[in-house]
C-alpha positions in Angstrom: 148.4 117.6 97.5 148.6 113.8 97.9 147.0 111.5 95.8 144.2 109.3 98.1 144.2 106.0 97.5 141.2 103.5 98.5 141.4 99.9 98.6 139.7 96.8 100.3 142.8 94.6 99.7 143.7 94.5 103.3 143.5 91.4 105.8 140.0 90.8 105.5 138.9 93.8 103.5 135.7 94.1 101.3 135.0 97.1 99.1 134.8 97.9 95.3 136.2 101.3 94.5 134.1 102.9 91.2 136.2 105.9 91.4 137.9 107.4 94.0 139.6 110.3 91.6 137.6 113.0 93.2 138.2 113.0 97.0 134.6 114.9 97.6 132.7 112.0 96.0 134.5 108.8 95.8 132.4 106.2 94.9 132.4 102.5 96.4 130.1 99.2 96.1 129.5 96.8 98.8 132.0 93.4 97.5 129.9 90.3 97.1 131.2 87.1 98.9 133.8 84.7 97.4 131.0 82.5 95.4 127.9 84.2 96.3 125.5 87.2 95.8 125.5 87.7 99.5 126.7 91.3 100.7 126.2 93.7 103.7 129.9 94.4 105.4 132.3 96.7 103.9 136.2 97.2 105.5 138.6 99.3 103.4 141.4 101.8 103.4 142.3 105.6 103.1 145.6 106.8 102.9 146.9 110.5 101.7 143.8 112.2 102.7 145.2 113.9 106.3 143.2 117.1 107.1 141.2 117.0 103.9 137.1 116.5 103.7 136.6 113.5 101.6 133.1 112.3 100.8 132.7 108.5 100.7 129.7 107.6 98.6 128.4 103.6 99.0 125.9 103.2 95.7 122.7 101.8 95.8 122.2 100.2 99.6 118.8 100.8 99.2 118.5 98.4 96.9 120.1 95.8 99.4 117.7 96.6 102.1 114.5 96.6 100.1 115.4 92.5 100.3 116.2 92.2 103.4 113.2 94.5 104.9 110.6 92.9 103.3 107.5 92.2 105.2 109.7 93.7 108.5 107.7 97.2 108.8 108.6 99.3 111.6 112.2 98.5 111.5 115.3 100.2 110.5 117.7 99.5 108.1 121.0 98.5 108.4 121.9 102.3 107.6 119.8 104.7 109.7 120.9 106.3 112.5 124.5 105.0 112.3 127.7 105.3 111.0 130.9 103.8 110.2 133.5 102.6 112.6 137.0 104.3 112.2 140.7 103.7 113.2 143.8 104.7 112.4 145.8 102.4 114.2 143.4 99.1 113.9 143.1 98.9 117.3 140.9 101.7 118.7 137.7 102.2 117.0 135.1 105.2 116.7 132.1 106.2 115.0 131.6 109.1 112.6 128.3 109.6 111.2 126.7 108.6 108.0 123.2 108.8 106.3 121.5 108.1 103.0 121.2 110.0 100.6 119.2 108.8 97.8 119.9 105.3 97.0 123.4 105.5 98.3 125.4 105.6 102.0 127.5 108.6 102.5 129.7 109.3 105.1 132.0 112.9 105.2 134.6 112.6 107.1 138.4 114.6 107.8 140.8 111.7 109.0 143.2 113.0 111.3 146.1 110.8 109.6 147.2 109.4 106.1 146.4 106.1 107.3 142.5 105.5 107.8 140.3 102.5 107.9 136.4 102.2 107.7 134.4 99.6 108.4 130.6 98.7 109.1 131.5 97.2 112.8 135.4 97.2 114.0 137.0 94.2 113.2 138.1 91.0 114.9 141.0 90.3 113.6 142.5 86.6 113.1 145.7 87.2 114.7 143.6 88.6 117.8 141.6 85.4 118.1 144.8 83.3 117.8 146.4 85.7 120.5 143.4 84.9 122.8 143.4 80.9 122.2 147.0 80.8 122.7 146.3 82.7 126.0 143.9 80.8 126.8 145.1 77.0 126.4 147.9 78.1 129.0 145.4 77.0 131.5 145.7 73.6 132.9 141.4 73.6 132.8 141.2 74.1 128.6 141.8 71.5 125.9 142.4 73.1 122.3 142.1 70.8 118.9 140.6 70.9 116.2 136.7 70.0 115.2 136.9 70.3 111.6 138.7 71.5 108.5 137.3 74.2 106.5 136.5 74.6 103.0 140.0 75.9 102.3 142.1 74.1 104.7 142.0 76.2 107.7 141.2 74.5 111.2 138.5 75.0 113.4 139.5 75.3 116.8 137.0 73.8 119.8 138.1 74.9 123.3 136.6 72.5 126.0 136.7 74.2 129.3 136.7 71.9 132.2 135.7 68.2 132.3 132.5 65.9 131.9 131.7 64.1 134.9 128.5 62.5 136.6 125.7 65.1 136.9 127.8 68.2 135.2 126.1 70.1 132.2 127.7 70.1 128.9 127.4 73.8 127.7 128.2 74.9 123.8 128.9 78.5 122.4 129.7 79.0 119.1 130.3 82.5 117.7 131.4 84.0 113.7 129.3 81.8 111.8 128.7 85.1 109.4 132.1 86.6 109.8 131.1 90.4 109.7 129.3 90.0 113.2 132.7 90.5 114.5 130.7 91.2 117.9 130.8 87.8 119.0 134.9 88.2 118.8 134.9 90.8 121.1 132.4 88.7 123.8 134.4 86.2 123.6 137.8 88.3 124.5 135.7 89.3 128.0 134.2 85.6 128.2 137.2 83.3 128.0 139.7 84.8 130.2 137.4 84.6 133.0 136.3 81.4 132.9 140.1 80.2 133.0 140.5 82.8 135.9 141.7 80.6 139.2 140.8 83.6 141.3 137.3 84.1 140.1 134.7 82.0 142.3 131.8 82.8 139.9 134.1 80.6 137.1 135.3 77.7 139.6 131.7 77.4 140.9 130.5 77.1 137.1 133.0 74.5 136.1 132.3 72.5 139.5 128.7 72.3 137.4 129.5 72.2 133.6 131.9 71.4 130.9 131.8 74.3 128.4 132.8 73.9 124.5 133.8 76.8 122.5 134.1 77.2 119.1 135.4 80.8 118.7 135.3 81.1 114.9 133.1 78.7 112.8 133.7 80.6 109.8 137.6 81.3 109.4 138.0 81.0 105.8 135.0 84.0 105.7 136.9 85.6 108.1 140.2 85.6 106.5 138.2 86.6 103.0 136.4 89.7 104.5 133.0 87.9 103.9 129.3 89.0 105.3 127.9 85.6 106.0 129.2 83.2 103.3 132.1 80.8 104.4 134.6 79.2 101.6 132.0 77.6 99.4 129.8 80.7 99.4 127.3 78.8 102.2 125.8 80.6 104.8 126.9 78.5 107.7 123.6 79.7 109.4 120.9 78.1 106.8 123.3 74.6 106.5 122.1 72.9 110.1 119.5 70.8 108.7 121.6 69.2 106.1 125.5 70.2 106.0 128.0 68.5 103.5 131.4 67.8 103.4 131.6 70.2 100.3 129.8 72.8 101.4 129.7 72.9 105.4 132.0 70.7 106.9 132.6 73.2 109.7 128.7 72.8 110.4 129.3 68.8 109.7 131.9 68.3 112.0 130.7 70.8 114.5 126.7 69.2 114.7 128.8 65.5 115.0 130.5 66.2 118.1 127.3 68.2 119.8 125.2 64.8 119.0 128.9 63.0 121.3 128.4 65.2 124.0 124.7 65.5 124.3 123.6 69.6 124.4 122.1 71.2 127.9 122.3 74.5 126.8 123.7 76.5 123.5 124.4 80.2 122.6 125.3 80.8 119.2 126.8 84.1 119.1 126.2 86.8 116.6 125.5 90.8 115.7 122.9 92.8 114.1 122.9 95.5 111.8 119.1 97.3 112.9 119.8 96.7 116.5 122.0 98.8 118.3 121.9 96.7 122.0 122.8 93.5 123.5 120.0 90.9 122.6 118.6 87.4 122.6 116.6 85.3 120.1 115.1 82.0 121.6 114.1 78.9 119.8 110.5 79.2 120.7 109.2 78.3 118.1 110.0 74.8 117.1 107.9 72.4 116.3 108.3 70.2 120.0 108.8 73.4 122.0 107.1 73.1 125.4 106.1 75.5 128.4 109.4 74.1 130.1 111.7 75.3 127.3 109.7 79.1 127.2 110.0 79.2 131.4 114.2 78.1 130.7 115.0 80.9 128.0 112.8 83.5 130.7 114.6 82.2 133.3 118.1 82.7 131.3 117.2 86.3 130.4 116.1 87.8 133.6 119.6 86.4 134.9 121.0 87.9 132.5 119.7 90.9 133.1 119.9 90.6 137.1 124.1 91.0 136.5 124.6 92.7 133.5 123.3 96.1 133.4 124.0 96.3 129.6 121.4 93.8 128.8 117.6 94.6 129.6 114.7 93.0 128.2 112.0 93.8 125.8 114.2 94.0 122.4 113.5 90.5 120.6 115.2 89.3 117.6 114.8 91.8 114.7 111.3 91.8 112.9 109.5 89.6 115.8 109.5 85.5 115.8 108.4 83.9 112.8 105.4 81.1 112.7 107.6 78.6 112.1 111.0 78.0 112.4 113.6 77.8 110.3 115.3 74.5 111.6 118.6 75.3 109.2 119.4 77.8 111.8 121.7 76.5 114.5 120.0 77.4 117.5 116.4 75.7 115.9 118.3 72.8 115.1 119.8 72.1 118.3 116.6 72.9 120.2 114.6 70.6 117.8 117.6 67.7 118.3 
């Protein structure tokens, strides 16, 4: 029999291996983030376990989600009713179930090859974002540079798609600001192409109308690191809006000081989440100058939305309802607010 080795020291891999000597119960911790307590996303690897059950025990989630649900009653945890994404070639993904037990995640699994990778949502790798911006910027319609410098030296790319011009809207998506929503990665590989798409009249009619900016990662140094939310510095990029530094956030900094140069007519910030299992929207609604007008735009947005897309459908708000207030660290309440 092979000895099975587990290890999150892969291209952005999180996991701490407790034990993994007995393949029925090897036991694993969810990795904090570089400079942080924050932790959620796990991505690891299993080699020399072909055609044998092994038992994969993640200790003490419960623990983690007794935080995070507080005061949200009625909704699931991060952990119920799903399970794991698996590959064993890092580039087609499946589920295999999992459930808690106790305090602790378990998922039992046979992998189908010595080489075997978990993970709590399939990942976006670096090298597949670069492949799409390099795709993209062949078009004569994108501009690629970059908006800031992370943290740890890495740059920030922002694609501008079309040009400004009298009367055209100036659109902004920004996606990866917690690097485990590797979702957003994924959006954006269906997105971009087709807006640079010379045969597609839905895109050339858009652009006619709008510049559109893109920041496909603002959190590359996470990323690269195998983080949950927490960027280079151990920030949450999401909660820095209202006050970035150049120590802490300058991908926030930088990216909040070209939006006030443009001007912003409409935003998406793109992102995942654990409890629900659909595409979704979260509106700033609750900002302090919201108005009838901006309520009627986001309704508006949605039931568009939903008019072409049959994979969104309304009625599944942001996770845990809207608050009273809002937060306006968040991107999309800051930017509203502005």
């Amino acid at each position: 029999m092979m000895d099975i080795s587990v290890t999150g020291q892969i291209p952005a891999g999180s996991i701490v291996v407790e034990d993994a000597s007995d393949p029925s119960d090897i036991r694993l911790r969810l990795a904090p983030d570089h400079a942080s307590t924050m932790r959620g996303g796990y991505h690891f690897r299993v080699t020399g376990a072909r055609g044998q059950a092994v038992r994969l025990r993640i200790l003490d989630v419960r623990d983690l989600e007794a935080d995070r649900l507080a005061g949200r009653d009625g909704y699931e945890d991060a952990w119920t009713n799903t399970g794991p994404h698996v590959s064993y070639d890092r580039r087609d993904w499946f589920r295999v179930p999992g459930r808690v037990v106790g305090r602790d995640y378990v998922i039992d699994h046979v992998p189908a090859s010595d080489v075997c990778y978990y993970a709590s949502w399939a990942p976006y790798p670096l090298d597949r974002e670069l492949d799409l911006i390099a795709r993209v910027a062949q078009s004569s319609r994108v501009r690629v540079a970059p908006v800031a410098r992370t943290v740890m030296g890495a740059d920030v790319d922002l694609l501008t798609i079309g040009e400004a011009g009298p009367g055209k809207r100036t659109c902004w998506i920004i996606a990866r600001q917690h690097p485990s929503e590797s979702m957003s990665g994924y959006f954006l590989e269906g997105m971009l192409p087709r807006l640079v798409d010379d045969h597609d009249p839905v895109a050339r009619q858009l652009l006619d109308r709008a510049v559109i900016h893109v920041v496909p990662n603002m959190n590359p140094d996470g990323t690269r690191l195998g983080h949950t939310r927490g960027n280079g510095a151990g920030a949450n990029l999401n909660r820095e809006w209202a006050d970035p530094s150049p120590d802490r956030s300058p991908e926030v900094l930088a990216v909040r000081a070209r939006m006030e140069a443009t001007g912003v007519d409409f935003f998406m910030d793109c992102h995942g989440d654990e409890e629900l299992r659909c595409v979704f929207l979260g509106g700033p609604l609750e900002i302090p100058s919201r108005t009838p007008r901006l309520a009627s735009l986001f309704g508006q947005f949605e039931r568009a939305w939903m008019a072409v897309s049959p994979e969104y459908e309304l009625g599944h708000g942001y996770p845990g309802g809207p608050p009273e207030t809002a937060d306006l660290r968040m991107a999309w309440n800051w930017v509203a607010e502005r």
